[in-house]
BALOBA-1460 file (C-alpha; in Angstrom, 3 decimals):
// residues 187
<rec num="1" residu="x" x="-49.981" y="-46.002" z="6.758"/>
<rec num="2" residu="x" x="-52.157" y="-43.619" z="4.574"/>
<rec num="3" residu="x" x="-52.497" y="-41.079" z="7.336"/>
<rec num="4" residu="x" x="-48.444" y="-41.378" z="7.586"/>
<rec num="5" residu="x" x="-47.883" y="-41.066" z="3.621"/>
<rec num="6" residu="x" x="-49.854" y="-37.571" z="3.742"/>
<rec num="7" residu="x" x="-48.099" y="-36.184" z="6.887"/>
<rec num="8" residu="x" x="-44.507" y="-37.443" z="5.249"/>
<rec num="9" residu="x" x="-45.363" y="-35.879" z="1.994"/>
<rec num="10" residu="x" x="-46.552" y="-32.228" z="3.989"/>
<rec num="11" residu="x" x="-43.392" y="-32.545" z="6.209"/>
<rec num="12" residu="x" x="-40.414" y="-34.558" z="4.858"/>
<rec num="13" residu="x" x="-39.059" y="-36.846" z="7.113"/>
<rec num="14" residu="x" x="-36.768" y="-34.386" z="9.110"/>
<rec num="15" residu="x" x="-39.693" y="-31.777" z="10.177"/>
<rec num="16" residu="x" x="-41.875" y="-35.190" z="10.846"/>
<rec num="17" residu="x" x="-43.724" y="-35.434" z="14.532"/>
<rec num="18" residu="x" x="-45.897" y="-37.807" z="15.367"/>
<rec num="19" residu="x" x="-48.122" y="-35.203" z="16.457"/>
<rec num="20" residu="x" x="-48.683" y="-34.555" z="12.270"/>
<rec num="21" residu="x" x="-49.588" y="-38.199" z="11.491"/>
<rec num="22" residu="x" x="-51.550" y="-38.489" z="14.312"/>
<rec num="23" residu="x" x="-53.827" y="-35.399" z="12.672"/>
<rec num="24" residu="x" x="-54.370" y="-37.098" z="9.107"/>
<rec num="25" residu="x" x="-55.921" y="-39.639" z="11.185"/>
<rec num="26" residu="x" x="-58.197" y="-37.176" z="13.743"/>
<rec num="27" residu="x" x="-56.293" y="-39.141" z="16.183"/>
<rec num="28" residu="x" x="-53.937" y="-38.326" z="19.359"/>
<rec num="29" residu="x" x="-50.085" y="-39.321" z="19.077"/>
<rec num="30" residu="x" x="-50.778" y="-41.400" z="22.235"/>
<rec num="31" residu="x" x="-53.260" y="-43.340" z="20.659"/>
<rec num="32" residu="x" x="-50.123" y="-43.944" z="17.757"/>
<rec num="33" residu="x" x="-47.686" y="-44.662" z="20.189"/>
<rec num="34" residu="x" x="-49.845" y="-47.029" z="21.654"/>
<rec num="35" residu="x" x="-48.897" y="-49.307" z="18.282"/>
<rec num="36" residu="x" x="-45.473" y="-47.828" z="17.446"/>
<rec num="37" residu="x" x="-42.771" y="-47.112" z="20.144"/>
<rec num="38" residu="x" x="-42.065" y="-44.209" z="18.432"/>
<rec num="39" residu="x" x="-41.476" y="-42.263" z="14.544"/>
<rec num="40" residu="x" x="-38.497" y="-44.755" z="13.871"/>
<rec num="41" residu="x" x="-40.474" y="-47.719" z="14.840"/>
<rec num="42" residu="x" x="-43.464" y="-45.996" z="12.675"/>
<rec num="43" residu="x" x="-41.429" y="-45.233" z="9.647"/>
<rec num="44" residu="x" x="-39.726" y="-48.950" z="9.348"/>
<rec num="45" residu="x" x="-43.404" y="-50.368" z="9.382"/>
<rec num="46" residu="x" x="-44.295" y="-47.371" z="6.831"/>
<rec num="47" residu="x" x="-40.961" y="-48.277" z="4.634"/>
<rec num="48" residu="x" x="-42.345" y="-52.104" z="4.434"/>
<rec num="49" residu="x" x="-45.500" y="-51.151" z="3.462"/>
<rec num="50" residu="x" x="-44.737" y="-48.939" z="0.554"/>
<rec num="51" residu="x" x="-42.406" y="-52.547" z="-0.583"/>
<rec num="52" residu="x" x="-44.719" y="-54.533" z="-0.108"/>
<rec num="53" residu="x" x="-47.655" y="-52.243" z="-2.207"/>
<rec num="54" residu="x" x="-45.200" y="-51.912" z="-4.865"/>
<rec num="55" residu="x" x="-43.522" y="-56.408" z="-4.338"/>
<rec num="56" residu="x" x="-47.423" y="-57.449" z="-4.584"/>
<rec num="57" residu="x" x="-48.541" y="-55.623" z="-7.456"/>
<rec num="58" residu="x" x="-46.104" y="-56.835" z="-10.876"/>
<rec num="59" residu="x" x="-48.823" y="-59.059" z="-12.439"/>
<rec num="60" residu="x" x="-47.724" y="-61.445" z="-15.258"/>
<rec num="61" residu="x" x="-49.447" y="-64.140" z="-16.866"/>
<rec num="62" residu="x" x="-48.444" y="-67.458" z="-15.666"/>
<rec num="63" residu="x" x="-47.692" y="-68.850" z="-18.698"/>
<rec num="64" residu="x" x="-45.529" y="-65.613" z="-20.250"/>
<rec num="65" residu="x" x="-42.597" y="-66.265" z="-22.221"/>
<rec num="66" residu="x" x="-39.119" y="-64.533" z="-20.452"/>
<rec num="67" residu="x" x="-39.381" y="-61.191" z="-22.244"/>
<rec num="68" residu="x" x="-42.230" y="-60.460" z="-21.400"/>
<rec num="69" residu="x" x="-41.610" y="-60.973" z="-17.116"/>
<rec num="70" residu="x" x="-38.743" y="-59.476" z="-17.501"/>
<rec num="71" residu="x" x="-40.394" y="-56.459" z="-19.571"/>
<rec num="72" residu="x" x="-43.295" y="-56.377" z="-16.590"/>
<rec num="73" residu="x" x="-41.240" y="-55.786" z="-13.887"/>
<rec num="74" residu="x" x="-39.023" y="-53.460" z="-15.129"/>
<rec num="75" residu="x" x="-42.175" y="-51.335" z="-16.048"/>
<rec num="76" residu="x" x="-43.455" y="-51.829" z="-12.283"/>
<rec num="77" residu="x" x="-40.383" y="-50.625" z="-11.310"/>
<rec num="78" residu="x" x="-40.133" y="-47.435" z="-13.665"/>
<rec num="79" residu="x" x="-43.749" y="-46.769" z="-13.852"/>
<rec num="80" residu="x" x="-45.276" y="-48.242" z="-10.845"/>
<rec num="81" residu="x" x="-48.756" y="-49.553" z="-10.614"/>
<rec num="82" residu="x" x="-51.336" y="-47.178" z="-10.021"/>
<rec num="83" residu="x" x="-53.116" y="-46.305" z="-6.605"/>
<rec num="84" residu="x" x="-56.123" y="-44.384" z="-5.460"/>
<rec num="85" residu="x" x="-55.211" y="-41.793" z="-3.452"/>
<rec num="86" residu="x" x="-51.364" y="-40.533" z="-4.800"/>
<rec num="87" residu="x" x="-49.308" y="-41.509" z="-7.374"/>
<rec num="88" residu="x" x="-46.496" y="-43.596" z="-8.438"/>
<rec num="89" residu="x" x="-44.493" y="-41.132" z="-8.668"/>
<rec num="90" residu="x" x="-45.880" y="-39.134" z="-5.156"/>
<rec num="91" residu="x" x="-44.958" y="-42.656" z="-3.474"/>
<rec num="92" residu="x" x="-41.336" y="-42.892" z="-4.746"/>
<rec num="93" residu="x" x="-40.873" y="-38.824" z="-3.611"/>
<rec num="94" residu="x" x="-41.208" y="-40.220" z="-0.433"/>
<rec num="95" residu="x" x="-40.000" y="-43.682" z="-0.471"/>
<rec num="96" residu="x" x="-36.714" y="-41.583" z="-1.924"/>
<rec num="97" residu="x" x="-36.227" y="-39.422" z="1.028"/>
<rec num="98" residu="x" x="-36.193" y="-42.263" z="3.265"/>
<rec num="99" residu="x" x="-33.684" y="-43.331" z="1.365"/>
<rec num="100" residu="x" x="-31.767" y="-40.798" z="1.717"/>
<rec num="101" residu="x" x="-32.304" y="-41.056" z="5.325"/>
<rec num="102" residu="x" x="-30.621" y="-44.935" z="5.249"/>
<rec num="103" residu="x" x="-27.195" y="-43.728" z="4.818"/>
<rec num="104" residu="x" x="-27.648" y="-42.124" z="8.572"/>
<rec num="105" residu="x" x="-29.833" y="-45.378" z="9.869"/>
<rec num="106" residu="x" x="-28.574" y="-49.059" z="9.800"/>
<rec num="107" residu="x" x="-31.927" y="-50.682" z="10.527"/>
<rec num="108" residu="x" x="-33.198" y="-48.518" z="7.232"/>
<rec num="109" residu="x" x="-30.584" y="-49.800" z="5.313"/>
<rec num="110" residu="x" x="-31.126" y="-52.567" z="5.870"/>
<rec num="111" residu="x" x="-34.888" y="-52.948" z="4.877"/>
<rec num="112" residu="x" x="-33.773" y="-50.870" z="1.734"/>
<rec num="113" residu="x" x="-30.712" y="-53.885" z="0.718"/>
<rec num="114" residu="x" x="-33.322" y="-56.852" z="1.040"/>
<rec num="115" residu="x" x="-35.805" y="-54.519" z="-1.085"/>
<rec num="116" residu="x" x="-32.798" y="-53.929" z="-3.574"/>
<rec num="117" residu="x" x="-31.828" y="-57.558" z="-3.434"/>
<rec num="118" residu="x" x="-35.363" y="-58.476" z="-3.920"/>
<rec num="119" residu="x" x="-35.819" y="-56.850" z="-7.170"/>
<rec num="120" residu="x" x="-32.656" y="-57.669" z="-8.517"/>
<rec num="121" residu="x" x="-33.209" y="-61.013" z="-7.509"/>
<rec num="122" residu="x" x="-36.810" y="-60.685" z="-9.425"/>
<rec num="123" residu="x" x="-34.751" y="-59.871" z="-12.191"/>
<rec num="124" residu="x" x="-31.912" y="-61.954" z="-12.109"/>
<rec num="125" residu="x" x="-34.543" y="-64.804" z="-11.821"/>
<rec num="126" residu="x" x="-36.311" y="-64.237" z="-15.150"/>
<rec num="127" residu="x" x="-32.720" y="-64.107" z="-16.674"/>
<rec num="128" residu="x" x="-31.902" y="-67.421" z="-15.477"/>
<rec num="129" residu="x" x="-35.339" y="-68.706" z="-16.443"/>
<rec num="130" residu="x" x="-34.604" y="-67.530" z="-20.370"/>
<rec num="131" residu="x" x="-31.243" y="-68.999" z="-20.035"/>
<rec num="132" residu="x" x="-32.570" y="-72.050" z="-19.144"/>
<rec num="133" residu="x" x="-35.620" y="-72.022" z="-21.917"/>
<rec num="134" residu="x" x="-32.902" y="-71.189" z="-24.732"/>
<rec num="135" residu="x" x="-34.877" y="-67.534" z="-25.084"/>
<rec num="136" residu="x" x="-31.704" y="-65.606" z="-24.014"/>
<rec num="137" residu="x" x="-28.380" y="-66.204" z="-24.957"/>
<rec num="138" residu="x" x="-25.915" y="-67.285" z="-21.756"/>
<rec num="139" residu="x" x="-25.116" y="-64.059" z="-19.935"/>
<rec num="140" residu="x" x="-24.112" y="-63.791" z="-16.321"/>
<rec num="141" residu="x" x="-27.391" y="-63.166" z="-14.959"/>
<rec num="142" residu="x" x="-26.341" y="-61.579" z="-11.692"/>
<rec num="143" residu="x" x="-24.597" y="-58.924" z="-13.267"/>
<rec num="144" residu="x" x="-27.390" y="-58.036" z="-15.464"/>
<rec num="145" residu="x" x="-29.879" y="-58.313" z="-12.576"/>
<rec num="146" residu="x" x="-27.155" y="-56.041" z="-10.775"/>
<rec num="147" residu="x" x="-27.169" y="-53.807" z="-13.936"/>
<rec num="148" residu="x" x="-30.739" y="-53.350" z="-14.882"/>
<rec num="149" residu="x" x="-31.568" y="-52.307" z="-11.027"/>
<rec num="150" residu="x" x="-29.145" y="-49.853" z="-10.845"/>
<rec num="151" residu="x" x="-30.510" y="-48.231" z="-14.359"/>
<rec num="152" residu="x" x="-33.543" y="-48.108" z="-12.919"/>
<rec num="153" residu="x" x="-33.076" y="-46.319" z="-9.085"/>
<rec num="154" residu="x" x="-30.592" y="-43.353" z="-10.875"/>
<rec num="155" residu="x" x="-33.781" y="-43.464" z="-13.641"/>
<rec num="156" residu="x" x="-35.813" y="-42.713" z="-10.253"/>
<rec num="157" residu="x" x="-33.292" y="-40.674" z="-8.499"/>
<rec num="158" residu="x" x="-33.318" y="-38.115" z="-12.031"/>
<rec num="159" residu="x" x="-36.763" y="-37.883" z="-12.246"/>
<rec num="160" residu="x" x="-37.435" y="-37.263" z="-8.786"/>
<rec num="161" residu="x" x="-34.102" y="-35.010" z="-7.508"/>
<rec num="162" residu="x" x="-33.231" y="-33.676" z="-10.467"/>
<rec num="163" residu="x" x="-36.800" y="-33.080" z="-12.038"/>
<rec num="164" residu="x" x="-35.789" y="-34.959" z="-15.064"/>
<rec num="165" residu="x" x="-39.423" y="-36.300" z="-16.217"/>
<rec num="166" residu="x" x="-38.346" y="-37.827" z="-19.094"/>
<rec num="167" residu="x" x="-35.896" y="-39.728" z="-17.235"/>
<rec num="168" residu="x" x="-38.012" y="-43.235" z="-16.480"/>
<rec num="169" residu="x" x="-38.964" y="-43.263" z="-20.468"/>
<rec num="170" residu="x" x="-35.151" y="-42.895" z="-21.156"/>
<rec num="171" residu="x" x="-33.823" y="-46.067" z="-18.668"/>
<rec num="172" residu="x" x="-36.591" y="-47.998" z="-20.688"/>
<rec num="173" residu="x" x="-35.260" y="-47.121" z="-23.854"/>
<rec num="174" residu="x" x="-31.334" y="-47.804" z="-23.299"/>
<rec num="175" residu="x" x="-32.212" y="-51.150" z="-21.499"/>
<rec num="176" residu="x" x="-34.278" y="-52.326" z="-24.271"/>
<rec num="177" residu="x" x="-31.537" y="-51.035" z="-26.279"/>
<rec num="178" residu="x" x="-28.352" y="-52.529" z="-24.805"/>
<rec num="179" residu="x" x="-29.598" y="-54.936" z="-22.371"/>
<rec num="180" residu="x" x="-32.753" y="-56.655" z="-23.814"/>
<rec num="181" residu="x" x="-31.786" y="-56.869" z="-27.199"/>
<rec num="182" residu="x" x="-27.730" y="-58.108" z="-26.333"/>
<rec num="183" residu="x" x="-29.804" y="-60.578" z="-24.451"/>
<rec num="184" residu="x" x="-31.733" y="-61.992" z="-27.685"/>
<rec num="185" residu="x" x="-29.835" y="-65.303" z="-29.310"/>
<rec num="186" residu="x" x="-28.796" y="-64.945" z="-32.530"/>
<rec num="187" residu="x" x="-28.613" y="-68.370" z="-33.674"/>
């Protein structure tokens, strides 16, 4: 999957053979097609595994109050957790342009909507869950799940299309601002 981040991040997706993956690796396409039936089969595997790197790694405490969940994982999503080898930021380059690629691809699209539903659903969770605990006052949690996530991907989509670096720090800032703190009971 490593081998296949490089050769994506030399190639883009569209100029992508399996010939290129197959020499991050020092090994034949053959010997890749052996385990994928082809680059489509390859990059819905690769798409899964850049979820799952990013679904395993929000770490809370188990015992943290609402705000602070919900404050985790909108981090992971903004900043990302840090890897060895490229960056947050390198990752979601790449994870972007397959993105793109899902308006062309069904199967794509769909990996990206369960990954989308996921992470609102992360969100939309840890509403509920200060709803229930009296921390938050009673919003409809669905649409602020539905809200937060889309703040966040056009906070990715700036940075990363439109070069906008400040962009992830900004999304942090207006949903602390207008989300987090209309969130907060008063009484």
């Amino acid at each position: 999957m490593e081998a296949t981040f490089r050769a994506l991040r030399k190639h883009g997706y569209k100029d992508l053979r399996m010939r290129d993956i197959g020499e991050e690796m020092d090994l034949t396409r053959q010997v890749i097609h052996y385990h994928f039936d082809g680059k489509y089969d390859l990059m819905s595997s690769f798409l899964e595994h850049i979820i799952d790197q990013y679904e395993g790694s929000v770490v809370v405490e188990s015992d943290a109050d609402p705000r602070t969940e919900l404050r985790a994982r909108i981090d992971q999503c903004l900043f990302g957790p840090e890897f060895e080898e490229f960056s947050h930021w390198d990752r979601m380059k790449v994870y972007h342009e397959l993105y793109t690629q899902a308006q062309n691809d069904e199967q794509h699209r769909e990996v990206f909507n369960e990954y989308y539903d996921h992470v609102r659903g992360s969100i939309v969770e840890v509403v509920e869950e200060g709803i229930e605990e009296g921390v938050f006052r009673d919003v409809d949690a669905e649409r602020t799940g539905q809200l937060v996530t889309d703040v966040i991907h056009a906070a990715r989509g700036r940075r990363i299309s439109l070069g906008h670096e400040d962009a992830p720090e900004e999304a942090r800032e207006a949903i602390d601002e207008f989300v987090l703190e209309s969130l907060e009971r008063t009484e």
